[in-house]
DSSP file (Angstrom, degrees, kcal/mol; ACC not computed):
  #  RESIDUE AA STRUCTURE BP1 BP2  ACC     N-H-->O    O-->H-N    N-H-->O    O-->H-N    TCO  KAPPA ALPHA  PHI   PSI    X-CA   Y-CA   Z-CA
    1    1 A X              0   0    0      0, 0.0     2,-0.4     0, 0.0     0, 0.0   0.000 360.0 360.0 360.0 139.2  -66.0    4.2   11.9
    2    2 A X        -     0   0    0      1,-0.1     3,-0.1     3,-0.0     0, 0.0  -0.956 360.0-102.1-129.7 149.7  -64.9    7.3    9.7
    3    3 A X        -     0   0    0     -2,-0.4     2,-0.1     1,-0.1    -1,-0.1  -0.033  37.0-116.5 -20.6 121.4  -62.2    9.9    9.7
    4    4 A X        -     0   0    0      1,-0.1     2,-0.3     2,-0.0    -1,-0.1  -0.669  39.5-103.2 -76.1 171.3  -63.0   13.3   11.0
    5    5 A X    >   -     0   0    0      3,-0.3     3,-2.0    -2,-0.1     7,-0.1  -0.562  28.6-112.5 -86.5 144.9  -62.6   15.6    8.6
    6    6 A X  T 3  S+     0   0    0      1,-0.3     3,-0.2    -2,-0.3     8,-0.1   0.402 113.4  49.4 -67.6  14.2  -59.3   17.9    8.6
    7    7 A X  T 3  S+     0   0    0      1,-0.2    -1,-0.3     6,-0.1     3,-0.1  -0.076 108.6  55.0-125.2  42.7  -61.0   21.2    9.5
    8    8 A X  S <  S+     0   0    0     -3,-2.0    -3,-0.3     1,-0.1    -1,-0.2  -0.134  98.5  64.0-129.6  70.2  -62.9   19.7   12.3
    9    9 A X    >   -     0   0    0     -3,-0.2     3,-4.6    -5,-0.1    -1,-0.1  -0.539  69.4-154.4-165.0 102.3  -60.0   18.3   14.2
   10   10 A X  G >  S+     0   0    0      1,-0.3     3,-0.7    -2,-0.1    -4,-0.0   0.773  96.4  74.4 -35.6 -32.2  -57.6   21.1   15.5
   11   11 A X  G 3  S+     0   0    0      1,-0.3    -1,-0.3    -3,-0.0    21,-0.2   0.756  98.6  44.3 -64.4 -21.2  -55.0   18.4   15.4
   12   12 A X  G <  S+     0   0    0     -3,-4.6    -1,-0.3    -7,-0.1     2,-0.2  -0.177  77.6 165.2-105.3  47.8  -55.1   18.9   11.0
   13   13 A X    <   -     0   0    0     -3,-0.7     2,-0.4    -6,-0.1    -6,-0.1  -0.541  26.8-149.7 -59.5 129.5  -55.1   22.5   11.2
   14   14 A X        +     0   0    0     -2,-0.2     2,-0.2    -8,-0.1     5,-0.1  -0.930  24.9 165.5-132.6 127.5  -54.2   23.5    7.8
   15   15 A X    >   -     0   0    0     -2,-0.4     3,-1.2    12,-0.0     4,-0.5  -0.757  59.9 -79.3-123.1 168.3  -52.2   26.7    7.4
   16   16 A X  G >  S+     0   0    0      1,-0.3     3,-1.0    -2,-0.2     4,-0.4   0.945 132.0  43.2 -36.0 -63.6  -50.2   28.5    4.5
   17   17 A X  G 3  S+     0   0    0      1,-0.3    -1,-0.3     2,-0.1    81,-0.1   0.414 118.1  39.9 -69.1  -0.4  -47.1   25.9    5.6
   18   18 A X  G <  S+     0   0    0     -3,-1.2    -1,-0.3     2,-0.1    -2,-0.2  -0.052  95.2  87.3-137.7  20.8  -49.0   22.6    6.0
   19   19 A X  S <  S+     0   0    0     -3,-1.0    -2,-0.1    -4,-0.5    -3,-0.1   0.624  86.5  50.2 -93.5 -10.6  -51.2   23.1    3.0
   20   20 A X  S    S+     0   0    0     -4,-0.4     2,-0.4    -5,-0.2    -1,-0.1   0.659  81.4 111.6 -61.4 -28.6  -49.1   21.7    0.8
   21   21 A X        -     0   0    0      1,-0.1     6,-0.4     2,-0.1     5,-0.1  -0.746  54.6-153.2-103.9 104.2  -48.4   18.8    2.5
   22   22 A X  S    S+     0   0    0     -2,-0.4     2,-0.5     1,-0.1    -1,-0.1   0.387  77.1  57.1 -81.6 -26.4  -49.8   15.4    0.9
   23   23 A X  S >> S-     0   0    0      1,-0.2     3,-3.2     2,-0.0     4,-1.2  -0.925  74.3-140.4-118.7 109.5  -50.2   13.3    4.1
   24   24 A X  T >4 S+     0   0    0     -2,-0.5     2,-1.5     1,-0.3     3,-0.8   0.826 103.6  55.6 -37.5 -92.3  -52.2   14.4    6.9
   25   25 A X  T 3> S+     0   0    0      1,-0.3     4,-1.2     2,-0.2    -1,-0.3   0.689 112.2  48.8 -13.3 -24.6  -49.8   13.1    9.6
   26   26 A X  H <> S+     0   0    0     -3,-3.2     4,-1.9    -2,-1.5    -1,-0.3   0.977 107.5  51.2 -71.9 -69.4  -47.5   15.3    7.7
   27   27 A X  H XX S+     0   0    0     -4,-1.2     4,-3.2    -3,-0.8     3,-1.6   0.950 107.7  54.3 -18.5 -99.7  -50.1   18.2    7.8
   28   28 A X  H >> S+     0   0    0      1,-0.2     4,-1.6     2,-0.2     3,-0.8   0.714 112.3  45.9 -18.6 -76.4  -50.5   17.8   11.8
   29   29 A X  H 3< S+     0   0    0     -4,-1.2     3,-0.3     1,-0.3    -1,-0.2   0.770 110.0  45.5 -50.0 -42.5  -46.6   18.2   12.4
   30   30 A X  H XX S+     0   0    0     -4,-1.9     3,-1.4    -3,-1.6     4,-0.9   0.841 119.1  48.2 -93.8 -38.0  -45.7   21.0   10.3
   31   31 A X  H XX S+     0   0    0     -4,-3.2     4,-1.1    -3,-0.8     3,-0.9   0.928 107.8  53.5 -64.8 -37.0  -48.9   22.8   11.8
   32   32 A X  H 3< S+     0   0    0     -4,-1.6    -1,-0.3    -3,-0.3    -2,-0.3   0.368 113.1  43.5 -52.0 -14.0  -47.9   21.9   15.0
   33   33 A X  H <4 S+     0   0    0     -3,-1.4     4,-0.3    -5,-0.3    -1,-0.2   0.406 111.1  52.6-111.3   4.0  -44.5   23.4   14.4
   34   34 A X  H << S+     0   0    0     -4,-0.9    -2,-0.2    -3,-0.9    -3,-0.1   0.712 106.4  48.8-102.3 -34.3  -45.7   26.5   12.7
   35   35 A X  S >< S+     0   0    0     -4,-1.1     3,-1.2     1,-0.2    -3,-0.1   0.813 109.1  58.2 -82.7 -26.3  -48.2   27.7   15.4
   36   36 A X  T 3  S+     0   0    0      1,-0.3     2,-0.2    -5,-0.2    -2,-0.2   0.969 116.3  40.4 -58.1 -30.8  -44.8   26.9   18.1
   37   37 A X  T 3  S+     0   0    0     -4,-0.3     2,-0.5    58,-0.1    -1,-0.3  -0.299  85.1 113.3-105.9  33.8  -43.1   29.6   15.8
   38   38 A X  S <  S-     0   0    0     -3,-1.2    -4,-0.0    -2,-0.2    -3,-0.0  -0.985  73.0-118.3-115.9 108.0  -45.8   31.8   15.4
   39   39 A X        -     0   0    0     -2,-0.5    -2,-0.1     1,-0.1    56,-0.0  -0.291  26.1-122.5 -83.2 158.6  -44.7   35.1   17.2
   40   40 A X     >  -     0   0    0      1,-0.0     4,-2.2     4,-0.0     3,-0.2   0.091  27.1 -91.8 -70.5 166.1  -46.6   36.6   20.1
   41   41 A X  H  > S+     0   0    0      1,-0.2     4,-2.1     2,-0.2     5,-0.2   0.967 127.1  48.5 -32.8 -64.4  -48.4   39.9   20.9
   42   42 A X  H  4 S+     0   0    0      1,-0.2    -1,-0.2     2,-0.2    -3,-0.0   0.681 103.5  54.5 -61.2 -23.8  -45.7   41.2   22.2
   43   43 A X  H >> S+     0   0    0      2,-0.2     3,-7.1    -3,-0.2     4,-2.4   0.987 114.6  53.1 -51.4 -80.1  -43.3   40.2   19.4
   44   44 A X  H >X S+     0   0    0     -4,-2.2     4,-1.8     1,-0.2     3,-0.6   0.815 102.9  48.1  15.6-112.7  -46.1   42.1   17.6
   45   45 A X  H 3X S+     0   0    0     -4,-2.1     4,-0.6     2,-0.2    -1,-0.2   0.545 112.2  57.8 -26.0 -26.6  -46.1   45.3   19.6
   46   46 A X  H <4 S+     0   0    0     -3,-7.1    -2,-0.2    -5,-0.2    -1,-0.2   0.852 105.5  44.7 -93.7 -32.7  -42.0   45.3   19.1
   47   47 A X  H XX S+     0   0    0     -4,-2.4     4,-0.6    -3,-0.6     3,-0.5   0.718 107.8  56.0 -90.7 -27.8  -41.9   45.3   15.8
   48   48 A X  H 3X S+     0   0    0     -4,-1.8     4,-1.5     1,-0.2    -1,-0.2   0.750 113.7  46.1 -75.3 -31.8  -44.7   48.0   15.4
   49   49 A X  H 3< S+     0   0    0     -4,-0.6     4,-0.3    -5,-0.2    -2,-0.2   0.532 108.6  53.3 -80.4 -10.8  -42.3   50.2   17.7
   50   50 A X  H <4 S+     0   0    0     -3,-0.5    -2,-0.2    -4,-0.2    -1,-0.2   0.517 108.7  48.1 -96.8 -13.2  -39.3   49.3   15.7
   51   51 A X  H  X S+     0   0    0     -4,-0.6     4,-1.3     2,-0.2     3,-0.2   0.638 114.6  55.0-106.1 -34.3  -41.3   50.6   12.1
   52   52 A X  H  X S+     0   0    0     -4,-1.5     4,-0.7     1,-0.2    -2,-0.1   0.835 108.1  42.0 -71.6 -18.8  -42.2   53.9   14.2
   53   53 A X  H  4 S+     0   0    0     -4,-0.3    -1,-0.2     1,-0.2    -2,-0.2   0.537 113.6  49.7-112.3   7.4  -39.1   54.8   15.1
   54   54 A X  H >> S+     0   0    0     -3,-0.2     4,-2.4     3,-0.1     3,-0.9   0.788 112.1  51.5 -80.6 -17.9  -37.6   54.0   11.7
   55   55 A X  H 3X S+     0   0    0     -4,-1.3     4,-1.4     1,-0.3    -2,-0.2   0.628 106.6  53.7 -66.4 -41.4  -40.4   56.1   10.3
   56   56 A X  H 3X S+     0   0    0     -4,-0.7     4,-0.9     2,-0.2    -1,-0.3   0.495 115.9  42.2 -91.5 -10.0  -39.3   59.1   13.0
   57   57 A X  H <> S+     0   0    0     -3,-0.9     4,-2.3     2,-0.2    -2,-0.3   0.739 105.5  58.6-111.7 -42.2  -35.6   58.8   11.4
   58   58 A X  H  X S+     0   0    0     -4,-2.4     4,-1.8     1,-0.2     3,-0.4   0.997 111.5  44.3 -41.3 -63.2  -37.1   58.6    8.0
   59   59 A X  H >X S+     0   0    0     -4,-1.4     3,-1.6     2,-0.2     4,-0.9   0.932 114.2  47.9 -36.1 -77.1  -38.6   62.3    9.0
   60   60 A X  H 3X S+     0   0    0     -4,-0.9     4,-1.1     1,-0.4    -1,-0.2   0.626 101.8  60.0 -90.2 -23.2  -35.5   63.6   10.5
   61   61 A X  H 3< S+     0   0    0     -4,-2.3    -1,-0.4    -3,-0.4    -2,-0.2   0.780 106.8  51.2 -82.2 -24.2  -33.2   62.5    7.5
   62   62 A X  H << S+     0   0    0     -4,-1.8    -2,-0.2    -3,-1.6    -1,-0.2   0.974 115.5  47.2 -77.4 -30.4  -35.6   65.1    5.0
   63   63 A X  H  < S+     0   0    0     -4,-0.9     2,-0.4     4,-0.0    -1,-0.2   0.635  89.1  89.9 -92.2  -8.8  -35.0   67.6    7.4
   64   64 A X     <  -     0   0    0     -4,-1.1     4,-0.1    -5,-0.2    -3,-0.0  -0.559  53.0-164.0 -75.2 145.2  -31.2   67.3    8.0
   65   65 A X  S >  S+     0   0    0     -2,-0.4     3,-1.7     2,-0.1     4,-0.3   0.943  87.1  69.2 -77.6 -41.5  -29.3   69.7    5.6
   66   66 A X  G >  S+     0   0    0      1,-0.3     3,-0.8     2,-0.1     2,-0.2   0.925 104.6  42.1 -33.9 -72.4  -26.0   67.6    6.4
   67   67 A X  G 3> S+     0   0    0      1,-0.2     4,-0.6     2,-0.1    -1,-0.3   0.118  72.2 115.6 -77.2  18.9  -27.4   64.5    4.4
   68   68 A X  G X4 S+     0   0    0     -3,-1.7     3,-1.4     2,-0.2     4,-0.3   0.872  75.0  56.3 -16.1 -72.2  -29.0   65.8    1.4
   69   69 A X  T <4 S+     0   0    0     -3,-0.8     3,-0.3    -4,-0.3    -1,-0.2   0.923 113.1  46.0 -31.9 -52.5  -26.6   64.2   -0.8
   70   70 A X  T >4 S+     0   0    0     -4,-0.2     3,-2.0     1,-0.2     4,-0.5   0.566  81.5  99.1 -65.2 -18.1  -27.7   61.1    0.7
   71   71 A X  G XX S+     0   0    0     -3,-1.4     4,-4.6    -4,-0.6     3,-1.3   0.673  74.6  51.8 -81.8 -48.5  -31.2   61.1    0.9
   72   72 A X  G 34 S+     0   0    0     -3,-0.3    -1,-0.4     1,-0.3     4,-0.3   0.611 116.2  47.8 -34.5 -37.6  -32.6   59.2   -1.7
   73   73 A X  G <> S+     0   0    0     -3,-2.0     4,-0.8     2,-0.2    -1,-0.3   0.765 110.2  51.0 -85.6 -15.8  -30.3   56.3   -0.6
   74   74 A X  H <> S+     0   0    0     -3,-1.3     4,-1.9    -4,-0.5    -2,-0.2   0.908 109.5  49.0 -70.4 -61.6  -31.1   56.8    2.9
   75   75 A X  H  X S+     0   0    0     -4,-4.6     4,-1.1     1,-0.2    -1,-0.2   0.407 109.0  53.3 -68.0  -3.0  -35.1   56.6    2.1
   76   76 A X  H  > S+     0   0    0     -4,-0.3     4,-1.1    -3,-0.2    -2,-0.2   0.628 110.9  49.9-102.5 -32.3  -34.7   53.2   -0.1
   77   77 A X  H  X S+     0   0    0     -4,-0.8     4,-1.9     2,-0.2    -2,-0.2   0.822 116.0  37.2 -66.7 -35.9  -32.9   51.7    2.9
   78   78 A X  H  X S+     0   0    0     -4,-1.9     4,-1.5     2,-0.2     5,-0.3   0.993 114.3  56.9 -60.5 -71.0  -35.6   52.8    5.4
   79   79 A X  H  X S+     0   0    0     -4,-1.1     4,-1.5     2,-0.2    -2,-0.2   0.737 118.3  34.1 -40.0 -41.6  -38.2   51.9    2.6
   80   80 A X  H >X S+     0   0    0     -4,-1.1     3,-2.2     2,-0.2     4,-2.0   0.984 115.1  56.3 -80.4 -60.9  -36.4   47.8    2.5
   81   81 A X  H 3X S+     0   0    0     -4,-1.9     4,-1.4     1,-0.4    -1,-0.2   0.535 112.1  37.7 -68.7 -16.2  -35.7   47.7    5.8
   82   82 A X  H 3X S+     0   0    0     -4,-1.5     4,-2.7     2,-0.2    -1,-0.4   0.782 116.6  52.7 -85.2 -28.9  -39.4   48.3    6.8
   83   83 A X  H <X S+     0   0    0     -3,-2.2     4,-0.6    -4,-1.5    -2,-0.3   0.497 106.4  55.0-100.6  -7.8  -40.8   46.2    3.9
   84   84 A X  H  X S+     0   0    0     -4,-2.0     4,-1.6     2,-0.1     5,-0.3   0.857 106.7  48.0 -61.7 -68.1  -38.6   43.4    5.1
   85   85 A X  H  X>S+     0   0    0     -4,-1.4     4,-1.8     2,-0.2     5,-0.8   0.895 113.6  52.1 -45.3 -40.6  -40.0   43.4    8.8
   86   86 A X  I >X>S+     0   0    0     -4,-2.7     3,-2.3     1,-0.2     4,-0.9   0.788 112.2  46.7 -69.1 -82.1  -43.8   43.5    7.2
   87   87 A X  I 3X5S+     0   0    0     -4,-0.6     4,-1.2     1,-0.3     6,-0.5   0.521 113.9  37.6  -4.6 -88.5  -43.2   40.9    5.3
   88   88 A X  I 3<5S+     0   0    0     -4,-1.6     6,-2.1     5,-0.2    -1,-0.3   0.473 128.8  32.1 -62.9  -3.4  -41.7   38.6    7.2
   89   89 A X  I X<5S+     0   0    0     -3,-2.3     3,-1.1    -4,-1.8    -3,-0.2   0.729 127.2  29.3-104.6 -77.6  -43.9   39.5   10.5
   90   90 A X  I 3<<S+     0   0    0     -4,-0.9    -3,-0.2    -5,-0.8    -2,-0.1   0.932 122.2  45.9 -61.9 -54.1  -47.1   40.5    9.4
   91   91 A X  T 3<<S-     0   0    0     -4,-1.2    -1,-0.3    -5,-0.5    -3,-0.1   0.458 108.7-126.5 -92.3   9.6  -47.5   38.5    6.0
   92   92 A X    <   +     0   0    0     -3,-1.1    -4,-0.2    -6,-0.3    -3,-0.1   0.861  64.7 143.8  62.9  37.3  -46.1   35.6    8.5
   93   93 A X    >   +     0   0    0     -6,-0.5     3,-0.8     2,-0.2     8,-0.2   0.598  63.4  61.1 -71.0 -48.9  -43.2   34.9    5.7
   94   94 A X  T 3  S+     0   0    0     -6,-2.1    -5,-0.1     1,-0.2    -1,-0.1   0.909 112.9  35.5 -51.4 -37.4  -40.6   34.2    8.5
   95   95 A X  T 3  S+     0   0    0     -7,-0.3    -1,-0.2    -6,-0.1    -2,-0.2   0.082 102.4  88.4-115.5   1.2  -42.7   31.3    9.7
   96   96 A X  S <  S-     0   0    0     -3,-0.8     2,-0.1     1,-0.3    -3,-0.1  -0.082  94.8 -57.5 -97.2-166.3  -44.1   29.9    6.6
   97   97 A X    >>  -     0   0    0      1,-0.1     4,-0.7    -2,-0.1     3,-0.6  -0.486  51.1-126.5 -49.1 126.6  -42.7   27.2    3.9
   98   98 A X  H 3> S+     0   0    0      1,-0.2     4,-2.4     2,-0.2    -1,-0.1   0.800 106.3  62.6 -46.8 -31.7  -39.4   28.5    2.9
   99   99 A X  H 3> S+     0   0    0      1,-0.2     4,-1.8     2,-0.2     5,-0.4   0.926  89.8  65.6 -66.1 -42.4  -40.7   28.2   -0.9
  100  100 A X  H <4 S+     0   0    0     -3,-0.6    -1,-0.2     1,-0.3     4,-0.2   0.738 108.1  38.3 -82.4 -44.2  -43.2   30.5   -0.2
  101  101 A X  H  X S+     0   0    0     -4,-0.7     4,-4.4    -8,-0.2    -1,-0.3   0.668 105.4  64.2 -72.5 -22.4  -40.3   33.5    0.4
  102  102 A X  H  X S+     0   0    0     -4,-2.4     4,-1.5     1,-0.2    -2,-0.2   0.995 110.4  41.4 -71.8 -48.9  -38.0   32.4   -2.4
  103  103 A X  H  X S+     0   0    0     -4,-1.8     4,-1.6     1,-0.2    -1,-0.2   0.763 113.1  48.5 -56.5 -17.3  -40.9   33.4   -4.6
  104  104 A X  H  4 S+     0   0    0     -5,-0.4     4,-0.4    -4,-0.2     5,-0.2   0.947 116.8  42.2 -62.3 -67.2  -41.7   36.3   -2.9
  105  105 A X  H >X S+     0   0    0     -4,-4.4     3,-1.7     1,-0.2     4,-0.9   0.827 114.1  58.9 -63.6 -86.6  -37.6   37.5   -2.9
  106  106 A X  H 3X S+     0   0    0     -4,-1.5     4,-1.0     1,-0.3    -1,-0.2   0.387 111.7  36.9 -21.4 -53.9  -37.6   36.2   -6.8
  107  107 A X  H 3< S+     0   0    0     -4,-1.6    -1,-0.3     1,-0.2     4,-0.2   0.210 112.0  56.1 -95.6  25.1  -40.2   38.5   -7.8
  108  108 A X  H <> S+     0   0    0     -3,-1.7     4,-2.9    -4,-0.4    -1,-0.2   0.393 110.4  47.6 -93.1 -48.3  -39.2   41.4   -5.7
  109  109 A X  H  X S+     0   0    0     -4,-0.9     4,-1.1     2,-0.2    -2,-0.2   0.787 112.8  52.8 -95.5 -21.7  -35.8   41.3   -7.3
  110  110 A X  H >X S+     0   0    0     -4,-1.0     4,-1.2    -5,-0.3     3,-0.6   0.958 106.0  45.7 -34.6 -69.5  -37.5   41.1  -10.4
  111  111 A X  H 3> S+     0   0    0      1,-0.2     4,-1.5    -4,-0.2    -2,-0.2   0.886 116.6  49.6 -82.8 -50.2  -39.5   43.9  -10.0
  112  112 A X  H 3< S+     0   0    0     -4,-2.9    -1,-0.2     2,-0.2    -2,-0.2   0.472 103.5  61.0 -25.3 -22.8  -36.1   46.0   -8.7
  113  113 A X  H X< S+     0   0    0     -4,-1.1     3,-2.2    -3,-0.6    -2,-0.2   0.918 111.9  37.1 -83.5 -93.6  -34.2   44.8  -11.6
  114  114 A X  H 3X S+     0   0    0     -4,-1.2     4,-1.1     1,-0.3     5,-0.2   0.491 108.6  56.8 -16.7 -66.0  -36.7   46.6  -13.8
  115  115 A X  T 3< S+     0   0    0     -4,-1.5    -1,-0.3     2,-0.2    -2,-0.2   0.387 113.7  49.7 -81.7   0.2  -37.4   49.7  -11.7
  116  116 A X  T X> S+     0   0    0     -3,-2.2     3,-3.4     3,-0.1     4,-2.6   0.887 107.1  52.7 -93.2 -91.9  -33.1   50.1  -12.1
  117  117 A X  H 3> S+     0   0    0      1,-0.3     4,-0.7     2,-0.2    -2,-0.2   0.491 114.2  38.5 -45.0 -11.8  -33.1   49.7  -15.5
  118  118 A X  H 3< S+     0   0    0     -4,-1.1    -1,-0.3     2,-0.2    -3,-0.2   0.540 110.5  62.8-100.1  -2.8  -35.8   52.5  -16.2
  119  119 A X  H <4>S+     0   0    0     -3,-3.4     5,-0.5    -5,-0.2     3,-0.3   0.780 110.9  34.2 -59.1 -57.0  -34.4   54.3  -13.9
  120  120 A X  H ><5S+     0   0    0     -4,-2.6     3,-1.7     1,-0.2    -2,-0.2   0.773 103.2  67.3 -76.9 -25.1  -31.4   54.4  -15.7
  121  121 A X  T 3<5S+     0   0    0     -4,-0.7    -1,-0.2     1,-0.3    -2,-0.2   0.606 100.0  56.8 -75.4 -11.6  -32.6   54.5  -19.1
  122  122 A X  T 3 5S-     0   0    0     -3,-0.3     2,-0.5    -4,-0.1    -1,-0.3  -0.399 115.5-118.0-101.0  49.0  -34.0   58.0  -18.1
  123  123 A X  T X 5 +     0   0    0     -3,-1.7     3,-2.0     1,-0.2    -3,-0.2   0.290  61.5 159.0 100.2 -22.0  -30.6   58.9  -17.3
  124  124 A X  T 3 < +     0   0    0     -5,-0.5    -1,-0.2    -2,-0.5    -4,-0.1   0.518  65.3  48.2  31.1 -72.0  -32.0   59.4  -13.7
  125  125 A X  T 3  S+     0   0    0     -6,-0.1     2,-0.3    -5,-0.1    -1,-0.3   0.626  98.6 122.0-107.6 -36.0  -28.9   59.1  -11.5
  126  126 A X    <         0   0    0     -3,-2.0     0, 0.0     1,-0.1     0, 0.0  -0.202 360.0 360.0 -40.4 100.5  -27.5   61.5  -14.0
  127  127 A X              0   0    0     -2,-0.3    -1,-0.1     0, 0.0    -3,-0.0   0.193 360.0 360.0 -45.6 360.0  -26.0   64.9  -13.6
């Protein structure tokens, strides 16, 4: 009698978070708990209305005169706050092996550190 093979038994469904995972029986749970956490359509749909309507405030802040000063800080806070939700929604980062975001945030802050320091080394921020 032989094994099925793990991609022809739904039960070993091998994803981003259970492909690491050295023991099939392992595999099966962690898949089984990744497709329960796996958000819906509607989830979906909420978050695509939540990235338009920072998008529509992103718009409205180039066109207030009041916040000028501000803007630049404004538009790098819209800019994270949308590139957090894809992330973690879309590229399925919420729902994945935790390891899988700490490298993600590692080189992220990485790549911010730099873009700070050349920022500033051409005096940038300067008056």
């Amino acid at each position: 009698m032989s094994d099925p093979s793990p991609g022809s038994d739904p039960r070993h469904a091998t994803t981003a978070a259970t492909q690491d995972a050295p023991d099939p029986a392992i595999r099966s749970t962690l898949a089984r708990r990744s497709r329960a956490r796996h958000p819906s359509p509607q989830e979906y749909v909420r978050i695509a209305i939540i990235l338009g309507t920072i998008t529509a405030g992103e718009i409205a802040v180039y066109y207030l005169d009041s916040v000028k000063a501000l803007l630049i800080p404004l538009l790098f806070t819209f800019a994270a706050i949308k590139f957090s939700l894809v992330v973690l929604w879309f590229m399925h980062l919420k729902f994945d092996n935790r390891l899988y975001a700490r490298f993600f945030l590692g080189g992220l802050l990485f790549a911010l550190t730099v873009y700070g320091i050349v920022l500033l080394t051409f005096r940038v921020f300067a008056h």
